[in-house]
PQR file with spaces between the fields and no chain letter, atoms N, CA, C, O and H, PARSE charges and radii, in Angstrom:
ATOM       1  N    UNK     1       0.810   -1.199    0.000 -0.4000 1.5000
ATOM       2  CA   UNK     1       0.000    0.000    0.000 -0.0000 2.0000
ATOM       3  C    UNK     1       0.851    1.261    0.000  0.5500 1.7000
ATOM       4  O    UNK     1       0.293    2.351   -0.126 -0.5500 1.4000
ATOM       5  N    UNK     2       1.960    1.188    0.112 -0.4000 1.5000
ATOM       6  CA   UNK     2       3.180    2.070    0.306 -0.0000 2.0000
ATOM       7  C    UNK     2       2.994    3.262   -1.080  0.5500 1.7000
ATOM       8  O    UNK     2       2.972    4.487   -1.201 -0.5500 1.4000
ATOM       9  H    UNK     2       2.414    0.303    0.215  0.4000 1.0000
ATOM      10  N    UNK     3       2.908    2.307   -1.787 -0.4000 1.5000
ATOM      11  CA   UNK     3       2.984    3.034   -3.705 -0.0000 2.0000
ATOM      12  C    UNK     3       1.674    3.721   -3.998  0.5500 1.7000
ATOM      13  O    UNK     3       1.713    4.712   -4.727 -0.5500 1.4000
ATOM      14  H    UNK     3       2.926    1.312   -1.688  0.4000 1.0000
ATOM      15  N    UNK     4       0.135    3.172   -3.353 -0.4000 1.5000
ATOM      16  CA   UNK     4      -0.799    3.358   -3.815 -0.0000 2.0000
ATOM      17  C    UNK     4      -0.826    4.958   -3.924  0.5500 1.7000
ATOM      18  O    UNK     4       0.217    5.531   -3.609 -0.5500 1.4000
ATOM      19  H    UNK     4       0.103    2.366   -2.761  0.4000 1.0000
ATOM      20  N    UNK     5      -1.891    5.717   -4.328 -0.4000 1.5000
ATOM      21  CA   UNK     5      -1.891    6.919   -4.423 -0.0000 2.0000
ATOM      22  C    UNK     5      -3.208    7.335   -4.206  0.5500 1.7000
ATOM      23  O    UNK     5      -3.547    8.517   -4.137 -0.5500 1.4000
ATOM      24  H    UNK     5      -2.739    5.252   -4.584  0.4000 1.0000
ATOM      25  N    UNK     6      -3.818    6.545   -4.118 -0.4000 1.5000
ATOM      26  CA   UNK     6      -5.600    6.697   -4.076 -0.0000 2.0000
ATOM      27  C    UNK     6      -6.164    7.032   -5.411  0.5500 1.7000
ATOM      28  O    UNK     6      -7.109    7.775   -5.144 -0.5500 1.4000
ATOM      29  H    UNK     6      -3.543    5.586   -4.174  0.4000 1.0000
ATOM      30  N    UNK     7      -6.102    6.889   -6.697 -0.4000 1.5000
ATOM      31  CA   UNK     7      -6.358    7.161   -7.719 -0.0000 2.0000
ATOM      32  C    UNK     7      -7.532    6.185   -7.997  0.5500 1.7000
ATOM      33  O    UNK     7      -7.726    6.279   -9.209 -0.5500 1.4000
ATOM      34  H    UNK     7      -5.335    6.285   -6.913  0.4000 1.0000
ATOM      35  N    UNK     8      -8.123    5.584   -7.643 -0.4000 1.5000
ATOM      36  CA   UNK     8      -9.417    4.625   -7.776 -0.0000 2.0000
ATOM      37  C    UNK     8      -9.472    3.882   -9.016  0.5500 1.7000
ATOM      38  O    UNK     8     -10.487    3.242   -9.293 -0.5500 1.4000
ATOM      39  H    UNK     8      -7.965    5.508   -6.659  0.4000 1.0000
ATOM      40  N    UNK     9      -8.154    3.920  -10.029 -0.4000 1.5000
ATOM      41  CA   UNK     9      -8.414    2.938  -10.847 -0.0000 2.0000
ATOM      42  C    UNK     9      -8.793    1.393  -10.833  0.5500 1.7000
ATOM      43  O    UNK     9      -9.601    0.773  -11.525 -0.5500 1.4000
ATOM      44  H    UNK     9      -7.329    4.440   -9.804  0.4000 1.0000
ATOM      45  N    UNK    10      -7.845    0.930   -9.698 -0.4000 1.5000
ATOM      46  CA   UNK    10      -8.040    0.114   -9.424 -0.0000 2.0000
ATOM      47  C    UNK    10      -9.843   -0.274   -8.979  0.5500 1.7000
ATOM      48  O    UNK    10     -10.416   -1.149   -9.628 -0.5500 1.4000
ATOM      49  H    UNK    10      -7.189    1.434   -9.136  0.4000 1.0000
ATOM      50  N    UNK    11     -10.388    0.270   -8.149 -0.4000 1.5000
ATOM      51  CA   UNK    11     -11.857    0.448   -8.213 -0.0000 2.0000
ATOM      52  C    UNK    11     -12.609    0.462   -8.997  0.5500 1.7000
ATOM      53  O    UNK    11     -13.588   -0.209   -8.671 -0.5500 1.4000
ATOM      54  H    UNK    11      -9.923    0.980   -7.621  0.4000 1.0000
ATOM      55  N    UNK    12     -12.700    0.972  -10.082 -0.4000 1.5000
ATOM      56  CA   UNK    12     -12.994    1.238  -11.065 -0.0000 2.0000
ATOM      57  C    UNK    12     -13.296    0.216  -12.417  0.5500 1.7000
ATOM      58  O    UNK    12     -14.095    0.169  -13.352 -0.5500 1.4000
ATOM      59  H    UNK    12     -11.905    1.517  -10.346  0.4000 1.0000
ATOM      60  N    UNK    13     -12.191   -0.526  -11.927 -0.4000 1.5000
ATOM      61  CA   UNK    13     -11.876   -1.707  -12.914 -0.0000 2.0000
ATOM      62  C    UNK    13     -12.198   -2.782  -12.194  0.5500 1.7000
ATOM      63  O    UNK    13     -12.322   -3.854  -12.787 -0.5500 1.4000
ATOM      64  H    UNK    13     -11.541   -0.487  -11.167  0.4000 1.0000
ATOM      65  N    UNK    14     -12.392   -2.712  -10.819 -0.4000 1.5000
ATOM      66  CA   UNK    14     -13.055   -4.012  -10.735 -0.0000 2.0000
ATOM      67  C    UNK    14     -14.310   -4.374  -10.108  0.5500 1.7000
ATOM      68  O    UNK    14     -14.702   -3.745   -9.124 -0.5500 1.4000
ATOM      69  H    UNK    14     -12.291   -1.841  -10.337  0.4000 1.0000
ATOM      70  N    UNK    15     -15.032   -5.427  -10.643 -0.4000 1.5000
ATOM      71  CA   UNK    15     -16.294   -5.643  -11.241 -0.0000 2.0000
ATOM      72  C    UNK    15     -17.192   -6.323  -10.156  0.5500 1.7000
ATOM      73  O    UNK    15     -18.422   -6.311  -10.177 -0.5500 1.4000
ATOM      74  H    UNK    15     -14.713   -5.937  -11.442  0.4000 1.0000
ATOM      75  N    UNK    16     -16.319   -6.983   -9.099 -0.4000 1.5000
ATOM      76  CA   UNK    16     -16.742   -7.871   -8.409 -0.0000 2.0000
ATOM      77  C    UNK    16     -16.628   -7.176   -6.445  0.5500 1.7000
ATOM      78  O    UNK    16     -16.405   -7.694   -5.351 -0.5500 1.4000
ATOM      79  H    UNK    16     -15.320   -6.992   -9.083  0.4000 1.0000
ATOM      80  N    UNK    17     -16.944   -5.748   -6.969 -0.4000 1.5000
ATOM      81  CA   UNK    17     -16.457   -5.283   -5.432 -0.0000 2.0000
ATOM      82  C    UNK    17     -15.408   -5.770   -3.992  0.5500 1.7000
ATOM      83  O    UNK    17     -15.531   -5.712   -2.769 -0.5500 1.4000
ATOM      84  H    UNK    17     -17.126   -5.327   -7.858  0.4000 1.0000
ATOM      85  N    UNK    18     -14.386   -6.248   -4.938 -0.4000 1.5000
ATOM      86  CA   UNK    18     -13.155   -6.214   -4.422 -0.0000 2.0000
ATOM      87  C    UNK    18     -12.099   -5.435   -3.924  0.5500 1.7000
ATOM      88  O    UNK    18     -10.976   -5.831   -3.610 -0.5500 1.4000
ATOM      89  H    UNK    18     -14.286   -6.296   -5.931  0.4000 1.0000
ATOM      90  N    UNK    19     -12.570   -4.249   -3.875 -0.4000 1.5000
ATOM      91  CA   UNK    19     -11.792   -3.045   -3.599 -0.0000 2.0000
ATOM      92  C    UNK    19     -12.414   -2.310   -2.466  0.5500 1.7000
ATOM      93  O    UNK    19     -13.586   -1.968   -2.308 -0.5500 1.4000
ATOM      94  H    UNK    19     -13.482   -3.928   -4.130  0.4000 1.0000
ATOM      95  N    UNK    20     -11.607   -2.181   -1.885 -0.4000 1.5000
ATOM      96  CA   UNK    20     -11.848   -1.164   -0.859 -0.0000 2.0000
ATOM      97  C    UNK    20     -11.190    0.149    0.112  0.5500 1.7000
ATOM      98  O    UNK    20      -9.973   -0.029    0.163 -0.5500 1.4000
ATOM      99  H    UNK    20     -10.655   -2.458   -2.014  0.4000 1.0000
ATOM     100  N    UNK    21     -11.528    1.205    0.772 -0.4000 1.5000
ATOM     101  CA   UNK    21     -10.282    2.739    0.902 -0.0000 2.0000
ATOM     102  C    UNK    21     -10.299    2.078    2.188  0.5500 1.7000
ATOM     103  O    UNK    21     -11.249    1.778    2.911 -0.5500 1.4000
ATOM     104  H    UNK    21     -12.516    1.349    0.731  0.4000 1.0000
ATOM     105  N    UNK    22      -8.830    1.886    2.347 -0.4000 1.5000
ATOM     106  CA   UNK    22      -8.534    1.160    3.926 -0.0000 2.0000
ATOM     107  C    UNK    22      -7.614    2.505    4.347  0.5500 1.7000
ATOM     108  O    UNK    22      -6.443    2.715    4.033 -0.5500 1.4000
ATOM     109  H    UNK    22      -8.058    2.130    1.759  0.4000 1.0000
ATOM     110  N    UNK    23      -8.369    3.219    5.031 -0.4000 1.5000
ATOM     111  CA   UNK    23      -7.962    3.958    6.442 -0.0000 2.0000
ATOM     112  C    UNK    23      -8.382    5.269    5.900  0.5500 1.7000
ATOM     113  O    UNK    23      -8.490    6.149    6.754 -0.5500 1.4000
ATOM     114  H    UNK    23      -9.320    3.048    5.286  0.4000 1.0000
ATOM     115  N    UNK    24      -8.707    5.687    4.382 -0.4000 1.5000
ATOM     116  CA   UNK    24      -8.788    6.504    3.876 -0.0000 2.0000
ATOM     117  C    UNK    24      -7.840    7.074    3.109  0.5500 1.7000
ATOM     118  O    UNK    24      -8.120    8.132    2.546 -0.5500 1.4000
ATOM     119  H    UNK    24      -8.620    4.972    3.688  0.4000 1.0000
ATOM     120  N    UNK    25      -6.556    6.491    2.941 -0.4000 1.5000
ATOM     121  CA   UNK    25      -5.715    6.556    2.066 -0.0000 2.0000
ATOM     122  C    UNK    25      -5.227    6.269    1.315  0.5500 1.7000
ATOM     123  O    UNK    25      -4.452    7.075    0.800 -0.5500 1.4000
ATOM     124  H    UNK    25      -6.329    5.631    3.398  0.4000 1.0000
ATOM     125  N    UNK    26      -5.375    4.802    0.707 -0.4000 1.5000
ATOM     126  CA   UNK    26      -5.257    4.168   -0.348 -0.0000 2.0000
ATOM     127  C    UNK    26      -6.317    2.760   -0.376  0.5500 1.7000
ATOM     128  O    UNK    26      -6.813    2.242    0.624 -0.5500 1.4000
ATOM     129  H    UNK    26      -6.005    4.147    1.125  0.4000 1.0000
ATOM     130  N    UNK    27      -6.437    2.473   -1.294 -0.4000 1.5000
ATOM     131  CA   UNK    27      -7.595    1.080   -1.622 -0.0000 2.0000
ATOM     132  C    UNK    27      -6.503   -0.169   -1.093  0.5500 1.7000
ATOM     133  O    UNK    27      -5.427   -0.137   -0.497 -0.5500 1.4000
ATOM     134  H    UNK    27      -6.034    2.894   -2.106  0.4000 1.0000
ATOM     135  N    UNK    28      -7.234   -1.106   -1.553 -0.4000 1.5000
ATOM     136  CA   UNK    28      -6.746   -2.455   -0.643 -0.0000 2.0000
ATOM     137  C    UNK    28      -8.205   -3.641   -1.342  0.5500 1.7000
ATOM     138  O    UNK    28      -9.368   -3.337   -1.607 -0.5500 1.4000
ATOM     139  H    UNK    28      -8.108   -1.132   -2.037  0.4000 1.0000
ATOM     140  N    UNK    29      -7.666   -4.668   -1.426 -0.4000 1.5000
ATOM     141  CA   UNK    29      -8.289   -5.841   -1.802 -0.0000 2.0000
ATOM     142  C    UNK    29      -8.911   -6.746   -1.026  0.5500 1.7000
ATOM     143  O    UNK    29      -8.359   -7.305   -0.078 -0.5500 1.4000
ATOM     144  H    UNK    29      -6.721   -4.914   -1.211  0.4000 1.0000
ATOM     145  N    UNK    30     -10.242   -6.966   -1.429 -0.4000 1.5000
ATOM     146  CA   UNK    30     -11.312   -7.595   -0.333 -0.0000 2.0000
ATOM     147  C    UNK    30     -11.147   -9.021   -0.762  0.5500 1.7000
ATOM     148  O    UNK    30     -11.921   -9.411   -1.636 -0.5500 1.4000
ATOM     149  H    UNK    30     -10.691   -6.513   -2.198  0.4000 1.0000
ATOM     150  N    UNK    31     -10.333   -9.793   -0.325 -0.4000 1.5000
ATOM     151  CA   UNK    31      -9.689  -11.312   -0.673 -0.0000 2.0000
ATOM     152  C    UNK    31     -11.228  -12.233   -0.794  0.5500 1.7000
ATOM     153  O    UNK    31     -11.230  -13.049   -1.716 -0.5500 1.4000
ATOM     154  H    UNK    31      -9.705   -9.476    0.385  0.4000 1.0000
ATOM     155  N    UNK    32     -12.319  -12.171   -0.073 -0.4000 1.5000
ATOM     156  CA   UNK    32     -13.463  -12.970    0.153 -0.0000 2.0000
ATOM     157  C    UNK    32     -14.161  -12.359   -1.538  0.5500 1.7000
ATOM     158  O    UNK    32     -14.455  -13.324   -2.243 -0.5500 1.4000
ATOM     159  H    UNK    32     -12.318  -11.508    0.675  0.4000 1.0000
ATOM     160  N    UNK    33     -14.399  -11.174   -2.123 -0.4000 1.5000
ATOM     161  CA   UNK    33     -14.689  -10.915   -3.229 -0.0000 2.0000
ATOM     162  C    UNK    33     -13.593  -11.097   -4.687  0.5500 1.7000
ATOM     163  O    UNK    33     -14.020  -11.451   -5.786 -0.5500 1.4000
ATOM     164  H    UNK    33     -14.160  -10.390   -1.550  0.4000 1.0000
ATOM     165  N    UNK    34     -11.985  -10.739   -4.370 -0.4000 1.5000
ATOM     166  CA   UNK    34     -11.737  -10.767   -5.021 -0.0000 2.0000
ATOM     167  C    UNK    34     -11.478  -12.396   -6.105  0.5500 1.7000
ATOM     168  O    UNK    34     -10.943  -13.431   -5.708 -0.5500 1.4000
ATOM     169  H    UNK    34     -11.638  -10.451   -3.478  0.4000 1.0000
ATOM     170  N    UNK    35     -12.003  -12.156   -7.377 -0.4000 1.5000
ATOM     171  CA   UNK    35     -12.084  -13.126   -8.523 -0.0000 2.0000
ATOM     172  C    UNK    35     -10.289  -13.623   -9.100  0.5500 1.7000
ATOM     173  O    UNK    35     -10.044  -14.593   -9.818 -0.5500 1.4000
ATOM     174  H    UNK    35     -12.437  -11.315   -7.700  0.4000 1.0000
ATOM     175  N    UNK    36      -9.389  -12.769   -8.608 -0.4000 1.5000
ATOM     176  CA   UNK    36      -7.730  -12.509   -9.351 -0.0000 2.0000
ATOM     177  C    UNK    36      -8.210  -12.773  -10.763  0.5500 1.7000
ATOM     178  O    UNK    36      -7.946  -13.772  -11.431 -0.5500 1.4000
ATOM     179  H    UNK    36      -9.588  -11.981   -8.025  0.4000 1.0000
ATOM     180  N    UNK    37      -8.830  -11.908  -11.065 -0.4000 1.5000
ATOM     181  CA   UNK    37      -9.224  -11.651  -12.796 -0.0000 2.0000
ATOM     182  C    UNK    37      -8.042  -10.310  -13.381  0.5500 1.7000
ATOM     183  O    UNK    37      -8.194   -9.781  -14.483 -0.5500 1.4000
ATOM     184  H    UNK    37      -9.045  -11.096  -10.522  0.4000 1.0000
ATOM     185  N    UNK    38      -6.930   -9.934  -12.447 -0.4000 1.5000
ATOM     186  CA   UNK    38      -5.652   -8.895  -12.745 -0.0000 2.0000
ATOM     187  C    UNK    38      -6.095   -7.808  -13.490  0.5500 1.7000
ATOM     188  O    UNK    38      -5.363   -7.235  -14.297 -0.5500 1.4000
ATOM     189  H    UNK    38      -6.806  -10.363  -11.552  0.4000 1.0000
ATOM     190  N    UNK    39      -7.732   -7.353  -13.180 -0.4000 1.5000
ATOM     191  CA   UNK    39      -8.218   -6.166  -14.221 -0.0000 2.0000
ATOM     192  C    UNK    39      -7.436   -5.089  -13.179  0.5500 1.7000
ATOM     193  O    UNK    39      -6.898   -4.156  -13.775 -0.5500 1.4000
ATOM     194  H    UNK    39      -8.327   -7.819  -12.524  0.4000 1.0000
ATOM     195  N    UNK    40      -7.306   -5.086  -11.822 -0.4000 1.5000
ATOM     196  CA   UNK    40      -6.799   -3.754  -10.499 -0.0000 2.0000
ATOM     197  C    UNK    40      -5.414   -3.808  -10.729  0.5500 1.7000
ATOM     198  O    UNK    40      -4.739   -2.829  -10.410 -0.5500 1.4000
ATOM     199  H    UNK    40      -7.743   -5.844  -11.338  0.4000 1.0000
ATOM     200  N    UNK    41      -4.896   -4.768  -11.217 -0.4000 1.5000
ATOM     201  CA   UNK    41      -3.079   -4.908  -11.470 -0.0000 2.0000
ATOM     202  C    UNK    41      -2.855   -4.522  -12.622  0.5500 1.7000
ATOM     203  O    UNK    41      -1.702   -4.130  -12.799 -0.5500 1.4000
ATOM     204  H    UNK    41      -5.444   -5.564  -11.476  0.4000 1.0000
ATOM     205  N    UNK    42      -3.780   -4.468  -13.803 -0.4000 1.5000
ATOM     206  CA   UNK    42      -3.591   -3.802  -15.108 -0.0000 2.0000
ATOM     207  C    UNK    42      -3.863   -2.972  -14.533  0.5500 1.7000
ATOM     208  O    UNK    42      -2.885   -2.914  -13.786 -0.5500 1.4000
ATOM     209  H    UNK    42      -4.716   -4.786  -13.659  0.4000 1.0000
ATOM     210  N    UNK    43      -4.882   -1.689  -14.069 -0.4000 1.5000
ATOM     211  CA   UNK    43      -5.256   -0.275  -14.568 -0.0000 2.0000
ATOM     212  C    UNK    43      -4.468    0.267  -13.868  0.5500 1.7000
ATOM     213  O    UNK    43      -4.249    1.460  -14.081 -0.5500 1.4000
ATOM     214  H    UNK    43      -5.675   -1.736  -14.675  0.4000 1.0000
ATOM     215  N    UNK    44      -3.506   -0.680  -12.386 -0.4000 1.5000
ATOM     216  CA   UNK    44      -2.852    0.726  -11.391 -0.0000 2.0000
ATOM     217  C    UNK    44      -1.471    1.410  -12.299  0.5500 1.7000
ATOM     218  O    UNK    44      -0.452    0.769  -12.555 -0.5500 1.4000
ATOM     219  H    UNK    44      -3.684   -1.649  -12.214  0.4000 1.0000
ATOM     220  N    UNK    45      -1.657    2.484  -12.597 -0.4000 1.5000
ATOM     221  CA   UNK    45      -0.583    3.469  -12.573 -0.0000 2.0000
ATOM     222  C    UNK    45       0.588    3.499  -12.207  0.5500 1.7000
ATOM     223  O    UNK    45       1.433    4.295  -12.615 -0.5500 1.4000
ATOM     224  H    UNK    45      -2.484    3.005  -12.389  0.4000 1.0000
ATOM     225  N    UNK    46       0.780    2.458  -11.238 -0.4000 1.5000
ATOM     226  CA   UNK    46       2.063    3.205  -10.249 -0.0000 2.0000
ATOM     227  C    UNK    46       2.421    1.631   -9.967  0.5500 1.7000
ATOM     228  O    UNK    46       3.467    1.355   -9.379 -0.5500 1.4000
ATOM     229  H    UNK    46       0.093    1.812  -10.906  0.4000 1.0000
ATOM     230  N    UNK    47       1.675    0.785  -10.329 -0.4000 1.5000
ATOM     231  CA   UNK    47       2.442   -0.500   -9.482 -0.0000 2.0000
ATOM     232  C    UNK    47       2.004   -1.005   -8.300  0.5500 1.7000
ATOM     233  O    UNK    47       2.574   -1.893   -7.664 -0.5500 1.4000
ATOM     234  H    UNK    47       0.826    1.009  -10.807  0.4000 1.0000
ATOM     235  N    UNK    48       0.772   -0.325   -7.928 -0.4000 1.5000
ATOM     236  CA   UNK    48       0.786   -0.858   -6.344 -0.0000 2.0000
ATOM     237  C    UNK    48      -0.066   -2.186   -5.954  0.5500 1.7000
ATOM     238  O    UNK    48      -0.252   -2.572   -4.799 -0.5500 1.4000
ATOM     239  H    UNK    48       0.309    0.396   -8.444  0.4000 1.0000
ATOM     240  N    UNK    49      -0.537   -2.797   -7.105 -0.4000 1.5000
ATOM     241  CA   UNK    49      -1.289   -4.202   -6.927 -0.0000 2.0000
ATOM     242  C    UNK    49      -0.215   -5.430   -7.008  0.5500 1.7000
ATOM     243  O    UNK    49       0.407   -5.501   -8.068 -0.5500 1.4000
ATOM     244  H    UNK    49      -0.387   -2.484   -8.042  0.4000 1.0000
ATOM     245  N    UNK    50       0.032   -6.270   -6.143 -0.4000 1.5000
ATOM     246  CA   UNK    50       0.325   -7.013   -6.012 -0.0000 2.0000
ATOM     247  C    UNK    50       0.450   -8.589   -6.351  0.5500 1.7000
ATOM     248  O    UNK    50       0.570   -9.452   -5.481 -0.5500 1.4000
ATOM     249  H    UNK    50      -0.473   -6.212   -5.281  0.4000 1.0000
ATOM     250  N    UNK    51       0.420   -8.756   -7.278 -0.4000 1.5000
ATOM     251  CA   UNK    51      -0.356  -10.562   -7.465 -0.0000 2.0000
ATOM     252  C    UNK    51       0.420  -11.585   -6.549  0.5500 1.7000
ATOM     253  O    UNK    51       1.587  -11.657   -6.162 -0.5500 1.4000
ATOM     254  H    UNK    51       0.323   -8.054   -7.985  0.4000 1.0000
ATOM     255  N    UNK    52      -0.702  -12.340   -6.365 -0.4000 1.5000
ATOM     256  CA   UNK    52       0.223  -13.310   -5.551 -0.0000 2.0000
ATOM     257  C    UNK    52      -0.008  -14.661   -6.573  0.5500 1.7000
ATOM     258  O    UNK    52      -0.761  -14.375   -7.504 -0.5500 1.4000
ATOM     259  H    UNK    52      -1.649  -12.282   -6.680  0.4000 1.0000
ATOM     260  N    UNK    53       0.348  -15.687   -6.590 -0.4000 1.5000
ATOM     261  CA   UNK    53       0.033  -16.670   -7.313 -0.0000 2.0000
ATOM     262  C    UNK    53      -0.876  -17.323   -6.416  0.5500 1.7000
ATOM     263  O    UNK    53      -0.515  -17.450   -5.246 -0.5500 1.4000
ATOM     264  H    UNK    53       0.961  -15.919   -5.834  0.4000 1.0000
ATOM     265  N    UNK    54      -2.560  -17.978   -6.954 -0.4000 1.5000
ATOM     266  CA   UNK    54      -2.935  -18.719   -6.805 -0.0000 2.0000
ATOM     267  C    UNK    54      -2.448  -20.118   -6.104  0.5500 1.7000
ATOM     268  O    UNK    54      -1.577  -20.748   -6.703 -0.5500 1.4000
ATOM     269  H    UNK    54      -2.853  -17.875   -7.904  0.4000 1.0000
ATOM     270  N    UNK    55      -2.916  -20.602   -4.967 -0.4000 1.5000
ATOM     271  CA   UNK    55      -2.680  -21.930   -4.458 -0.0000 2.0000
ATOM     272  C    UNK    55      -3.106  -22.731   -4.774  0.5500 1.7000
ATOM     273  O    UNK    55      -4.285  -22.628   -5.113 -0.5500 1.4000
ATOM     274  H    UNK    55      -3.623  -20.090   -4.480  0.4000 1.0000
ATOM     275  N    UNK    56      -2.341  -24.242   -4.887 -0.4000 1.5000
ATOM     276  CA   UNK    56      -3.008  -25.419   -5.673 -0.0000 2.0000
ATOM     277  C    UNK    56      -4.085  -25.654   -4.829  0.5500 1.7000
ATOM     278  O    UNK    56      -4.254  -25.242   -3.682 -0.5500 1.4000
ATOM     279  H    UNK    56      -1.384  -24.326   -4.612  0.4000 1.0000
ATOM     280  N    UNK    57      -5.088  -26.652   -5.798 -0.4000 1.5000
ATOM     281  CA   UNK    57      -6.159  -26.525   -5.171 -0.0000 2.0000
ATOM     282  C    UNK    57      -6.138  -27.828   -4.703  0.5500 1.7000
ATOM     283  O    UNK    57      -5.715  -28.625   -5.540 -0.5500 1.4000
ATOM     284  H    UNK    57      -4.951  -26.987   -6.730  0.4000 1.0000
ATOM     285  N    UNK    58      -6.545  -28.434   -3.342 -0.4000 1.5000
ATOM     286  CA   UNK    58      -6.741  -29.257   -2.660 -0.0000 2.0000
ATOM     287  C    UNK    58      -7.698  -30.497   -3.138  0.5500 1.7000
ATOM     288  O    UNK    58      -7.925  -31.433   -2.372 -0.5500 1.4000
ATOM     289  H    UNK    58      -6.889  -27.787   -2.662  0.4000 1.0000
């Protein structure tokens, strides 16, 4: 969250209300909504989305 800037692209782009303004200063990812469909890691500007890789599935 260091990089974010609050620019709401990330919001913006994603579809599945996965986003959210954590503390009021930058957005942050609602893990129970988010789909990792990488539409918030394409639109950020600056780099501040993170991917993690998917875990095998059990």
């Amino acid at each position: 969250m260091e990089k974010c800037m609050a620019c709401a692209a990330c919001e913006l782009e994603c579809r599945d209300d996965g986003i959210y303004v954590y503390d009021n200063l930058a957005y942050a990812i609602n893990e129970e909504n988010c789909t990792r469909c990488a539409r918030c890691y394409n639109a950020c500007p600056v780099g501040a989305v993170v991917r993690i890789p998917n875990e095998a599935a059990v």
